[in-house]
C-alpha positions as CSV (number, residue, x, y, z in Angstrom):
1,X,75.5,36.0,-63.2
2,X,73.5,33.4,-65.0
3,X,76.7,31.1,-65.1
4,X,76.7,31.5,-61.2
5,X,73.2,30.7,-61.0
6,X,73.3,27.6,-63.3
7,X,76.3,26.2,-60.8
8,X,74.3,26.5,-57.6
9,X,71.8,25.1,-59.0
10,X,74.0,22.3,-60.2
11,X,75.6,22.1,-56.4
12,X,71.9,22.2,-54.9
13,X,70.9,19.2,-57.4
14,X,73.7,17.0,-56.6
15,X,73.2,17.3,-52.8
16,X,69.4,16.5,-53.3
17,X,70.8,13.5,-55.0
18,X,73.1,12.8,-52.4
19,X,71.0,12.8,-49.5
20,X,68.3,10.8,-51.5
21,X,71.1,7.7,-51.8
22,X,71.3,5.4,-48.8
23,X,74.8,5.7,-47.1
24,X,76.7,6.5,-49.9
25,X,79.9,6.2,-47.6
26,X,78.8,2.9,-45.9
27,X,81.3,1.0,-47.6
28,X,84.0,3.0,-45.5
29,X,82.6,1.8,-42.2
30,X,85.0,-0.7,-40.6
31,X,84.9,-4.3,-40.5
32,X,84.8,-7.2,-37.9
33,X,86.0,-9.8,-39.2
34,X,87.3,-8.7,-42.5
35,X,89.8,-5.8,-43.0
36,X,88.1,-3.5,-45.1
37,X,84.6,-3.8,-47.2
38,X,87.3,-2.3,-50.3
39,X,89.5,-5.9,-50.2
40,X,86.2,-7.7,-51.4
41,X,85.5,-5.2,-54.7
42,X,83.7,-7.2,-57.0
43,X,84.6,-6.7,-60.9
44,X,82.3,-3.9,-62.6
45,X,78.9,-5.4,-63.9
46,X,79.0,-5.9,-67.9
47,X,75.5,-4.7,-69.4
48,X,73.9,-7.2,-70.7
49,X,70.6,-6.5,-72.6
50,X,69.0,-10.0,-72.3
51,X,69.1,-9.3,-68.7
52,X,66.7,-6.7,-69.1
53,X,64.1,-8.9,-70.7
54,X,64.5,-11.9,-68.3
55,X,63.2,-9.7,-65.4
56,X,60.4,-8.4,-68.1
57,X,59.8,-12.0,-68.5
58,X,59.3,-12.5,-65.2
59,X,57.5,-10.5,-64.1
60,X,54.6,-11.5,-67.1
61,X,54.4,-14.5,-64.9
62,X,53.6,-13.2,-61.7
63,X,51.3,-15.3,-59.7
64,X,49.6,-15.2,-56.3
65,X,52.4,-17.3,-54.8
66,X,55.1,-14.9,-56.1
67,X,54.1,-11.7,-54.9
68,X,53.6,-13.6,-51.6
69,X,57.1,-14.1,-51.5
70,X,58.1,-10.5,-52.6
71,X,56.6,-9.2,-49.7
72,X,57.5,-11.6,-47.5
73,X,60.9,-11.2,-48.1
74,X,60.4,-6.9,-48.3
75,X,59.7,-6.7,-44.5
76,X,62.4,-5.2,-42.8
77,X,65.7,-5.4,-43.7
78,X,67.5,-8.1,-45.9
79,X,68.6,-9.9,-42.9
80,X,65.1,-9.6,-40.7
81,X,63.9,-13.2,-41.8
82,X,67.3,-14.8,-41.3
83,X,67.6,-13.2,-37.6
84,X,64.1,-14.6,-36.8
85,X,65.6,-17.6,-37.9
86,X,68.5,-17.9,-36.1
87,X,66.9,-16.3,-33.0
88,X,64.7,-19.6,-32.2
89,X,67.5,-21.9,-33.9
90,X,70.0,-20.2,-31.0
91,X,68.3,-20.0,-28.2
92,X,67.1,-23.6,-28.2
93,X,70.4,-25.2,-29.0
94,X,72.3,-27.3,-26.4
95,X,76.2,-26.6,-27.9
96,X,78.7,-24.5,-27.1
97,X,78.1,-23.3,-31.0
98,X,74.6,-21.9,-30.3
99,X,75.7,-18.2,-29.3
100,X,78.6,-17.8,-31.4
101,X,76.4,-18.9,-34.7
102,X,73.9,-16.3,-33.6
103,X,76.8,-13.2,-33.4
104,X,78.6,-14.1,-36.5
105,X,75.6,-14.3,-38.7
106,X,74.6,-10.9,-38.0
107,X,78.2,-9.6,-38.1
108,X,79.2,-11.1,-41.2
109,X,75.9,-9.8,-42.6
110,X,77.4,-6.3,-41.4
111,X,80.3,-7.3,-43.0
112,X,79.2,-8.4,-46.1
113,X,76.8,-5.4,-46.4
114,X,79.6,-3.1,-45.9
115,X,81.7,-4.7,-48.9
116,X,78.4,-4.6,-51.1
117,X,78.3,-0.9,-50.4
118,X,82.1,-0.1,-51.3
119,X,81.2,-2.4,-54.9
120,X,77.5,-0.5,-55.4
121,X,79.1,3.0,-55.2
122,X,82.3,2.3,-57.1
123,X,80.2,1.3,-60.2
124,X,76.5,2.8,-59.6
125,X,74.7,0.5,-62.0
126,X,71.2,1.4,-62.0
127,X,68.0,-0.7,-60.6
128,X,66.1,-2.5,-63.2
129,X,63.2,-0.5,-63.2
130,X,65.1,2.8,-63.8
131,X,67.4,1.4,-66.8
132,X,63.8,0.4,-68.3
133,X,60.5,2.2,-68.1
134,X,58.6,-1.3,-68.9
135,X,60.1,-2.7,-65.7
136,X,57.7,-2.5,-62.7
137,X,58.4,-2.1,-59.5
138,X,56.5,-4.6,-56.3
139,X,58.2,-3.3,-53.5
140,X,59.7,0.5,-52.0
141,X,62.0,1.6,-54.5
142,X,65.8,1.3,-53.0
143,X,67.8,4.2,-53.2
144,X,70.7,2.8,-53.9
145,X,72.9,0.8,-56.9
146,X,71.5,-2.1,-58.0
147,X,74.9,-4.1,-57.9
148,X,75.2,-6.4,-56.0
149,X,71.5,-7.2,-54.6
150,X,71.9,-6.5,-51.0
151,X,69.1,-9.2,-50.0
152,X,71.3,-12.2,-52.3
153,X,74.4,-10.5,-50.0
154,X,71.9,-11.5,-46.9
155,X,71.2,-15.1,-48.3
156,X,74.7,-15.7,-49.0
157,X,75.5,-14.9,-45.1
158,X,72.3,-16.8,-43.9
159,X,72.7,-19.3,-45.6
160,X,76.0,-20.2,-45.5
161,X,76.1,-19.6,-41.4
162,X,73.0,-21.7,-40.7
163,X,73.6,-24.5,-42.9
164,X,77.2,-24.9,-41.5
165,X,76.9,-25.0,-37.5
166,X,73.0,-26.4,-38.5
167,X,73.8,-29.1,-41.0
168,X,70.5,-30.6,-41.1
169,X,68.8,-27.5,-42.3
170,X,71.4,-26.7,-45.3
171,X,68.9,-27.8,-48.2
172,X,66.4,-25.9,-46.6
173,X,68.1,-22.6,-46.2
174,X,69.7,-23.0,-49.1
175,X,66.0,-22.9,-51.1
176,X,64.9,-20.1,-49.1
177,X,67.7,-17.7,-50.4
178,X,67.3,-18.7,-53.7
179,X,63.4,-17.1,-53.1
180,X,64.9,-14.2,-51.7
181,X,67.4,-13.7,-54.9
182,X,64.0,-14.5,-57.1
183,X,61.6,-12.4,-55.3
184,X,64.0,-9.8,-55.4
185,X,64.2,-10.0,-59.5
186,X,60.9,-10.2,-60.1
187,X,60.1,-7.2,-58.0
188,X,62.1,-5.4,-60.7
189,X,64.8,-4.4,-58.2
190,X,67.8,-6.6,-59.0
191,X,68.7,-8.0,-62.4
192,X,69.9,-11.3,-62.3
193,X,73.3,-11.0,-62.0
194,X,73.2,-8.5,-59.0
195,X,71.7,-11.3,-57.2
196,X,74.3,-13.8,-58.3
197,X,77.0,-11.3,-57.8
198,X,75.1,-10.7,-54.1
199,X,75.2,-13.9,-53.5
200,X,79.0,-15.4,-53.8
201,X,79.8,-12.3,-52.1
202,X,77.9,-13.1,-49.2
203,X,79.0,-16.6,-49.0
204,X,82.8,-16.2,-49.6
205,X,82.2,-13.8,-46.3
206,X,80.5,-16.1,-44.0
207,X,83.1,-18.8,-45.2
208,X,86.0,-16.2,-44.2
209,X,84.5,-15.4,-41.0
210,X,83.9,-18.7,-40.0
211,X,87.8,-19.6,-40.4
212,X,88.2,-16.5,-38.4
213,X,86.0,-16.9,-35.8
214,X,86.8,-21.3,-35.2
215,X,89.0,-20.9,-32.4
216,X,85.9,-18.5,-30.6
217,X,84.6,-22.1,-29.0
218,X,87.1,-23.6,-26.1
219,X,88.4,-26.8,-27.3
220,X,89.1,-28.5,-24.0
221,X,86.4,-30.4,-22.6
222,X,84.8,-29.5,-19.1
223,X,86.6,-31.8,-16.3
224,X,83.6,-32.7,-14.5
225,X,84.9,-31.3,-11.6
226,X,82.6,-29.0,-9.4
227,X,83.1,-27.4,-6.3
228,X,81.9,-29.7,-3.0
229,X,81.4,-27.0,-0.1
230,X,78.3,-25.9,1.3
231,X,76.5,-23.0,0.1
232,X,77.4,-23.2,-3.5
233,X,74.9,-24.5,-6.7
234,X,74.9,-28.0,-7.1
235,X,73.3,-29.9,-10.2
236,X,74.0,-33.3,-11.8
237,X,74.2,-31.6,-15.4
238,X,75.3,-28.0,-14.9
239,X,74.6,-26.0,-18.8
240,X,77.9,-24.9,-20.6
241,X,80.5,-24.7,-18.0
242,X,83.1,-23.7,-20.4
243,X,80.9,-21.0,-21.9
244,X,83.1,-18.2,-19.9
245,X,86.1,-19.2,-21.8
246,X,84.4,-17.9,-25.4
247,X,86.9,-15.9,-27.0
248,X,85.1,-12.4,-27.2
249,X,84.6,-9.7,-29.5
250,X,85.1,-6.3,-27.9
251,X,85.8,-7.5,-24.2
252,X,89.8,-8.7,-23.6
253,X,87.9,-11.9,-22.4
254,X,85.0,-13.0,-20.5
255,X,86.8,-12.0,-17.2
256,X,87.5,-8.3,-18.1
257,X,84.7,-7.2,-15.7
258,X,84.0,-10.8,-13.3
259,X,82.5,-9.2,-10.3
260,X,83.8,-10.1,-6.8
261,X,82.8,-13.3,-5.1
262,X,78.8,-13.2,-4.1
263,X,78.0,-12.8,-0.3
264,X,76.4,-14.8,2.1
265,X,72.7,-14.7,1.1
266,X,71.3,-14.8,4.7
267,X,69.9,-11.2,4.0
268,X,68.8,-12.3,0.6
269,X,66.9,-14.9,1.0
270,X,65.0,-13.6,4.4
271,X,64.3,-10.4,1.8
272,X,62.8,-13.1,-0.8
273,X,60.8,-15.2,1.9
274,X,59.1,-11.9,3.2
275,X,58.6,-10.9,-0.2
276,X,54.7,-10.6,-0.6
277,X,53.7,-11.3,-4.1
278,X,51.0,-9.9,-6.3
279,X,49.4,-10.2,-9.9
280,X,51.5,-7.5,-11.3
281,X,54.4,-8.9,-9.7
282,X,53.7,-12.7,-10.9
283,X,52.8,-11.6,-14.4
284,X,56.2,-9.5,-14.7
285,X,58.3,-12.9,-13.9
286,X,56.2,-14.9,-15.8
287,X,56.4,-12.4,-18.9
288,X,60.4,-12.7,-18.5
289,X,60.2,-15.6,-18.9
290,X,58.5,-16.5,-21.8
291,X,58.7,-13.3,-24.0
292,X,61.5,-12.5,-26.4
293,X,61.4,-8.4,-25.6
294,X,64.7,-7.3,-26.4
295,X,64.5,-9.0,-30.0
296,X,61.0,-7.6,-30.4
297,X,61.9,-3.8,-29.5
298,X,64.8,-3.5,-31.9
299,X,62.5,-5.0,-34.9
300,X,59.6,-2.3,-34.0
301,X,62.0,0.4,-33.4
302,X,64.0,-0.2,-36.6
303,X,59.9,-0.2,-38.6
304,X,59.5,3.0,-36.7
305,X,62.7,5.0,-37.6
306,X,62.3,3.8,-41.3
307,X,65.8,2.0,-40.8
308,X,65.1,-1.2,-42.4
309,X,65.0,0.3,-45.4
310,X,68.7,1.0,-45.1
311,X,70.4,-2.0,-44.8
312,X,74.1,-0.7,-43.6
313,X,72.8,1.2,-41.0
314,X,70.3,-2.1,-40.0
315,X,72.6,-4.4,-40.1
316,X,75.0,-2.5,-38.0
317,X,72.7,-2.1,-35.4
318,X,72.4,-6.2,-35.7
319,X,75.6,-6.8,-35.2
320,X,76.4,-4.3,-32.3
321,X,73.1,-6.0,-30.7
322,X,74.5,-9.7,-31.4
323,X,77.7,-8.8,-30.1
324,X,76.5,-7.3,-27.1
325,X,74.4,-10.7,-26.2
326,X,77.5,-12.6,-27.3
327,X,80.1,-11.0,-24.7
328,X,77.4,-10.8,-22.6
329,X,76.7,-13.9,-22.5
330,X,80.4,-14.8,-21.8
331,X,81.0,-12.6,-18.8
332,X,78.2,-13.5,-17.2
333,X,79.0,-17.0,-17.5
334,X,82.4,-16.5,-16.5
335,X,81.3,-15.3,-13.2
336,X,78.6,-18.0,-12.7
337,X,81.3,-20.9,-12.9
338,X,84.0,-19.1,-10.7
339,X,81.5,-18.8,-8.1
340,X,79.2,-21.3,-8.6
341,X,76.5,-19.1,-7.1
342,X,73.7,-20.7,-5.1
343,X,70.0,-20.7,-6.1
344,X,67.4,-19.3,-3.3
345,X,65.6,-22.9,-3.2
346,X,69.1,-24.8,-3.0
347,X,69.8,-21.8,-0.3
348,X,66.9,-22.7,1.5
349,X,64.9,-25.9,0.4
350,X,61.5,-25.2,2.3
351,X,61.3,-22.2,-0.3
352,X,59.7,-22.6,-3.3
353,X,59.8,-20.3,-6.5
354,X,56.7,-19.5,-8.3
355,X,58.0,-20.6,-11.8
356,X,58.6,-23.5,-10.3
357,X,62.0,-24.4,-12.1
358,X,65.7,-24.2,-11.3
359,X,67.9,-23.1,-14.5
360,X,70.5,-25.8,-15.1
361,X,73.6,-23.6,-13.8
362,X,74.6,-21.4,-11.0
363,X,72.3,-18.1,-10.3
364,X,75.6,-15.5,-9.6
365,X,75.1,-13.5,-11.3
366,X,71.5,-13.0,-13.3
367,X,72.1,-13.4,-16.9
368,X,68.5,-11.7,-17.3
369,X,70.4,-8.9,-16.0
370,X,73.2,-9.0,-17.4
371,X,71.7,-9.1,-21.3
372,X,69.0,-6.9,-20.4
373,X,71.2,-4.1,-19.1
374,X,73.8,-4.0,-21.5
375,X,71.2,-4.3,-24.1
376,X,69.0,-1.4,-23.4
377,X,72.4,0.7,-23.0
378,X,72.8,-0.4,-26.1
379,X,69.4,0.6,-27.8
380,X,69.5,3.9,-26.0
381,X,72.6,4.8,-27.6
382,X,71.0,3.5,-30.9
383,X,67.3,5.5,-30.0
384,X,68.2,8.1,-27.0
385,X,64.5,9.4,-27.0
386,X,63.6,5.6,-25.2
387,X,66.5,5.8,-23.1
388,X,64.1,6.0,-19.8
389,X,61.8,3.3,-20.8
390,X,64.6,0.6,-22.2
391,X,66.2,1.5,-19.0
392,X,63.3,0.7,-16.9
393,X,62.3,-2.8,-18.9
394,X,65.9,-3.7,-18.0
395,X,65.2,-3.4,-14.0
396,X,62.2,-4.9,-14.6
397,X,63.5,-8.1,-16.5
398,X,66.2,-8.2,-13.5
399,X,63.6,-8.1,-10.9
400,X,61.2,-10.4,-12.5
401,X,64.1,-12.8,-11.3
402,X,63.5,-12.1,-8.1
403,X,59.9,-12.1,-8.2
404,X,59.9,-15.4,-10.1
405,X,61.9,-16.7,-6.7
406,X,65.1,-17.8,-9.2
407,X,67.6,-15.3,-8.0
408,X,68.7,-13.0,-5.1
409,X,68.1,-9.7,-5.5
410,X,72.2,-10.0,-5.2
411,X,72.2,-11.6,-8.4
412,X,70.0,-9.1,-10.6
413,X,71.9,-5.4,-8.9
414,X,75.3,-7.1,-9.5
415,X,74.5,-8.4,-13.1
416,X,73.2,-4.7,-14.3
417,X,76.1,-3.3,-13.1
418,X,78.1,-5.8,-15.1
419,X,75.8,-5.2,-18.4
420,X,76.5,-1.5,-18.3
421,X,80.1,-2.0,-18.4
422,X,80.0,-4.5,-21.0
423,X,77.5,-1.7,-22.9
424,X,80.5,0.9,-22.1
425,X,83.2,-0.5,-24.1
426,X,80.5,-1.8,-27.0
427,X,79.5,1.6,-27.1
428,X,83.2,3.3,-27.4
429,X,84.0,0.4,-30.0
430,X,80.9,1.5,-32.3
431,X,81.6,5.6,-32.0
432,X,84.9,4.6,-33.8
433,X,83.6,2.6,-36.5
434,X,83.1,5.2,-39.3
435,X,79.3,5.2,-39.4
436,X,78.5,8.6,-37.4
């Protein structure tokens, strides 16, 4: 009887223990752009006493300036300040390199992550402050091996990524992971060769997944040519016209889902010309406009589910989200240079819209509708209690196109309808990945 006893509570122990480690099985989770997280099993850490008193030494010299930096670098998950980075480095560059730099930094963080998780459980070496009780502790204890440091596995991505298709900024992001690794050891959370270990393997990733990923970008140059009947965009420097031609991630290619050609916009624009505006209707197209919601949402839902402080499960959701804007991105350009679909105030010049600007390429069909739909399909798979209200910012980023006198309302029902589609099959891919 007492032998029974002393083995259920031995079972009921090991479960607690289980369920109080972060994703234990996240190593098995598949891969992007690598085959397996197992292939990249680092060699098993060799104990090393002295590294025990370099983070003791440390942390004696903790100054104002270093615990700055450990909580800088404790918000959110390991890759949070690396996608703010490459959010406003992105979105403001002029190459056909922009998007894709932005999708494979989160998905070889994924990656990475992954083959830090297969490494951490084959070898469970134990945090710094639990191998010695003089070790502090500056940040929320991580439930999970110490080897490798999951934040140096960020910094090797981040910085790798970003300093190769943003050359000037290589010193730069190079420092700044160095004071992630750092803040990471003096917090008493990684010894030093976790964060080395971390490191290399995040940068021999990023460097595999940019030699998988360098055909992605179409090599041929646009011909200059562009379509001379009436009723069609016209510009003198149209943005990215080879941007449909991307090679994609989940779609079979950026015309998996091309809609059919747009109508005649008669009925359109006599709908937009009658359309009386007012200050809730101005201030939605003007927020639209400006605002980056979508990238805001998934950083306050992932605070308010507690999921940035497991970085598999975080960094999973990044990459399905960059991926999504990625072939996103791609379809909807597809279908704006097949059809070269006109703008209301090319449509009809007495009109004018109240942003009072004409984006540099064709308006068929809305990539505000596109992103945003397939986007909050995406987050309510991720969060299903919001699934009404992401839902509803998505018709309301489409329609602030409309209000804002950019697009037909043509433009914003046919690029939801694309979104979802493009959600569907992101959706499918990530039910098959391992991690439910």
């Amino acid at each position: 009887m007492k032998k029974n006893i002393l083995l259920l509570f031995l079972l009921m122990l090991s479960n607690a223990l289980l369920i109080a480690q972060t994703e234990p099985k996240a190593g098995e989770w598949k891969t992007w752009f690598i085959r397996s997280g197992k292939d990249y099993r680092l060699q098993a850490p060799v104990f090393n006493k002295d590294e025990i008193n370099d983070v003791i030494s440390r942390q004696q010299k903790i100054d104002s300036a270093t615990l700055a930096s450990i909580t800088y670098w404790s918000a959110g998950a390991p890759g949070y300040r690396w996608q703010e980075m490459i959010m406003s480095l992105w979105m403001s560059d002029t190459t056909y390199y922009g998007a894709l730099s932005n999708m494979l930094l989160s998905v070889a963080i994924y990656d990475a992550t992954i083959a830090a998780w297969d490494t951490k459980y084959a070898y469970n070496r134990p945090r710094p402050f639990a191998a010695d009780k003089r070790i502090k502790t500056y940040t929320v204890l991580p439930e999970s091996p110490s080897y490798p440091c999951e934040h140096a596995v960020g910094a090797g991505v981040a910085s790798t990524i970003i300093g190769h298709f943003f050359p000037s900024l290589k010193d730069s992001v190079h420092k700044l992971a160095i004071r992630q690794m750092e803040s990471r050891i003096a917090a008493g959370v990684a010894f030093p060769s976790d964060a080395r270990a971390g490191f290399e393997l995040g940068r021999r990733i990023a460097l595999k997944e940019i030699e998988a990923t360098s055909g992605f970008v179409p090599k041929n140059a646009w011909d200059g040519k562009m379509p001379t009947q009436p009723g069609l965009w016209v510009g003198k420097k149209p943005m990215m016209p080879m941007a449909g031609q991307y090679k994609t991630v989940v779609l079979d290619s950026g015309s998996q889902f091309r809609p059919p050609p747009p109508p005649d916009f008669a009925k359109d624009m006599e709908e937009l010309k009658n359309y009386k505006q007012t200050f809730r209707s101005t201030s939605n197209a003007y927020f639209w406009a400006t605002q980056s919601f979508w990238e805001d949402q998934l950083a306050k839902k992932l605070f308010e589910q507690n999921l940035h402080l497991n970085p598999p499960r975080a960094a999973r959701i990044y990459a399905l989200t960059a991926i999504t804007i990625y072939d996103g991105f791609t379809a909807c350009w597809d279908a704006k240079y097949t059809y070269w679909g006109i703008r209301p105030s090319q449509y009809d010049t007495s009109f004018r819209p109240i942003l009072f600007f004409n984006p540099p390429f064709p308006g068929y069909p809305s990539g505000h509708a596109v992103i945003s739909s397939a986007v909050s399909e995406l987050y309510s798979y991720f969060f299903p209690a919001d699934k009404i209200y992401f839902q509803k910012k998505a018709k309301d980023a489409a329609e602030s196109r409309f209000q804002g006198g950019i697009h037909f309302r043509t433009d914003n029902e046919v690029g939801l309808e694309l979104g979802r589609k493009l959600a569907g099959k992101i959706i499918e891919k990530a039910r098959s990945d391992g991690s439910e």
